[in-house]
C-alpha positions as CSV (number, residue, x, y, z in Angstrom):
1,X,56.6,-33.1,27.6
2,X,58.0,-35.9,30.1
3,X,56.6,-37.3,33.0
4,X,58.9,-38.8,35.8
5,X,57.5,-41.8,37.6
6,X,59.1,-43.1,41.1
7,X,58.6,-46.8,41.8
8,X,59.8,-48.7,45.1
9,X,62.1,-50.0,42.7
10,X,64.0,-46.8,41.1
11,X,62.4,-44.2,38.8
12,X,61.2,-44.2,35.4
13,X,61.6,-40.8,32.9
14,X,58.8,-40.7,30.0
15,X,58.6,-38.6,26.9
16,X,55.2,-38.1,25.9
17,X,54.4,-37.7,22.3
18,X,51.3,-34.5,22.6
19,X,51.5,-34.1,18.5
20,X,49.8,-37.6,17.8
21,X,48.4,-39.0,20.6
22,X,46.6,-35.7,21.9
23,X,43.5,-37.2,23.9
24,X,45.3,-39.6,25.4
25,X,48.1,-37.7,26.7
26,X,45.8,-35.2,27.9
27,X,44.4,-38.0,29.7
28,X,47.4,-39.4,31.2
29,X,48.1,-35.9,32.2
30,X,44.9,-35.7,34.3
31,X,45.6,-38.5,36.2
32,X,49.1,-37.9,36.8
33,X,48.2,-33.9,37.9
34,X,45.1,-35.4,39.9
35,X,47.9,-37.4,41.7
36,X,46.1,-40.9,40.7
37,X,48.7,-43.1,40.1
38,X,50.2,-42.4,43.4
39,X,50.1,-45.6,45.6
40,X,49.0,-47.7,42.6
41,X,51.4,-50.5,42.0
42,X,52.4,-52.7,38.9
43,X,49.6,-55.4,39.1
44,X,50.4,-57.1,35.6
45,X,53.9,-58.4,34.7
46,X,55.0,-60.6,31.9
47,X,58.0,-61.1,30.7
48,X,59.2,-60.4,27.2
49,X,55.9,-58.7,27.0
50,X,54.8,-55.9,29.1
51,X,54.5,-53.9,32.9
52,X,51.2,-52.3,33.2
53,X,50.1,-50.3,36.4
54,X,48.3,-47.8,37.2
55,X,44.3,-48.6,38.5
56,X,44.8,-51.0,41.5
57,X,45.9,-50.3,44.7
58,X,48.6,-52.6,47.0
59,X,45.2,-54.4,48.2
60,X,44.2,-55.5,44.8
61,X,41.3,-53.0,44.7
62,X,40.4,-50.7,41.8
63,X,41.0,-47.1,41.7
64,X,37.5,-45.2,40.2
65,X,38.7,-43.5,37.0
66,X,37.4,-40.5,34.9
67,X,35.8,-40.7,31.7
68,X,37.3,-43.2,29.0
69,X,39.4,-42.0,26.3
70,X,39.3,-42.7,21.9
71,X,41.7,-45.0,21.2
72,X,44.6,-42.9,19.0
73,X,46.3,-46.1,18.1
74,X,45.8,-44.8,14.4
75,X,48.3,-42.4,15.1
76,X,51.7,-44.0,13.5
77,X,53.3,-45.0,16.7
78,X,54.0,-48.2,17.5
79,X,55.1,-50.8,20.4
80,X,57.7,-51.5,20.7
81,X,60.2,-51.8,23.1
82,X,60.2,-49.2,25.5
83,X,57.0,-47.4,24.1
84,X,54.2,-46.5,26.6
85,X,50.4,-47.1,25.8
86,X,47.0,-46.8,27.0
87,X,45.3,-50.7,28.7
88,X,41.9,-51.2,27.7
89,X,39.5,-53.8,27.7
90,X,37.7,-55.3,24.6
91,X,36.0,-52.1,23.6
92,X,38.6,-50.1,21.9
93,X,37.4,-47.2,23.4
94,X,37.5,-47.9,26.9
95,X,40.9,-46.7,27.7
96,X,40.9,-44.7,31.4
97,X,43.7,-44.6,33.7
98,X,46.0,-48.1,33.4
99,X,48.8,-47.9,31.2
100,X,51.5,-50.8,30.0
101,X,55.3,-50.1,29.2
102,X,56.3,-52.7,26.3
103,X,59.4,-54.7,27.2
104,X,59.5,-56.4,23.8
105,X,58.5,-55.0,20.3
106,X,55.2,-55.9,20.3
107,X,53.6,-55.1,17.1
108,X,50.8,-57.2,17.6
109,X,49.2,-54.9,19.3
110,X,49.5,-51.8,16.8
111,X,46.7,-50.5,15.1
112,X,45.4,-52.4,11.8
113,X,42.1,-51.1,11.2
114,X,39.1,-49.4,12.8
115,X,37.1,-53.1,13.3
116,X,36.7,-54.1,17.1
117,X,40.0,-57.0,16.7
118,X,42.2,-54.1,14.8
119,X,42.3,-51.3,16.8
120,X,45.2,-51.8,18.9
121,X,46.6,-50.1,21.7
122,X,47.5,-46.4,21.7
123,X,50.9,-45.3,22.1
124,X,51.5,-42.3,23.9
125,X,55.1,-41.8,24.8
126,X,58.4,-43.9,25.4
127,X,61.0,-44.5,28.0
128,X,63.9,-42.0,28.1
129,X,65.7,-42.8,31.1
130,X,65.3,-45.9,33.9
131,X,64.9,-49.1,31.0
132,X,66.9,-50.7,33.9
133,X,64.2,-50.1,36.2
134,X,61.5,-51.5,33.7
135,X,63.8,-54.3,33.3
136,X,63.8,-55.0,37.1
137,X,60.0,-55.1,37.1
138,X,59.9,-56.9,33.9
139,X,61.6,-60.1,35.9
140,X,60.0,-59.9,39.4
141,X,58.6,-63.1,40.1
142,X,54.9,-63.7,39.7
143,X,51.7,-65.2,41.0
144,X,47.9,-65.0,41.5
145,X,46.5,-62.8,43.7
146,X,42.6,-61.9,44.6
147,X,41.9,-63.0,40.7
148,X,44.3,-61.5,39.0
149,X,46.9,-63.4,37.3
150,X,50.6,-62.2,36.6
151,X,50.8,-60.3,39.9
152,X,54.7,-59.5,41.0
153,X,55.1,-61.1,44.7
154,X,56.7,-58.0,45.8
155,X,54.4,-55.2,45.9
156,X,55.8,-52.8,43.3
157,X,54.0,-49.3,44.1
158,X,54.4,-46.7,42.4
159,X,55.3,-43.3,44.7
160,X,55.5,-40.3,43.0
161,X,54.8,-39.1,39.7
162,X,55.0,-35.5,38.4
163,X,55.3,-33.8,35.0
164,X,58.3,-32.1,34.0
């Protein structure tokens, strides 16, 4: 199953991975068939790290989301570089609607055990095609902005997504 994600700065082509992380790709499905992430924008950026999008608008303002999600992280997957996973708060299980596209190998944030600290972060899919547009992302320049740190200058919004 892949998903095909349009940015204002080029398009990004997702295989999702159905088989071990079934919740949450049901989830992501939701929102992307609900049309959710349209008019979102990358709000997070940090190089060598991570993109995440997906629950604030160009104003800084947080989309309402459906019901959280288990956290699959337990499911073999890892992430690394060009993986796709589920952002979450503290609670492990509070996964909604913002994912994060690794731009390193970050294996950190894989699953250690079911305690509160070794959870991790469920990966749900990886890049296929458009790294380059991940990349391009990856080093916009950042700032603060309405309390959130890490913020690209340029509004990156993201236009379109469907599954295919």
């Amino acid at each position: 199953m892949n998903v095909h994600i349009t940015t204002s700065m080029g398009d990004i082509l997702l295989e999702l991975n159905p088989v071990q992380a079934p919740k949450t790709v049901g989830n992501f499905i939701s929102y992307v068939e609900s049309g959710h992430y349209v008019g979102t924008i990358f709000h997070r950026v940090i190089k060598d790290f991570m993109i995440q999008g997906g629950g604030l608008d160009a104003e800084m303002h947080t989309k309402s989301t459906n019901t959280q999600v288990q956290n699959e992280a337990n499911n073999g997957l890892r992430n690394e570089l060009g993986t796709i996973a589920m952002a979450r708060t503290g609670d492990p299980h509070s996964a909604s609607a913002q994912f994060f596209i690794n731009t390193n190998d970050n294996t950190f944030l894989d699953h250690r055990a079911e305690t509160r600290d070794g959870w991790g972060y469920c990966v749900f899919g990886k890049v296929i095609e458009g790294m380059e547009t991940v990349e391009k992302i990856e080093k916009s320049i950042t700032t603060k902005r309405k309390g959130h740190q890490d913020v690209p200058e340029e509004i990156i919004e993201i236009t379109g997504v469907v599954v295919i």
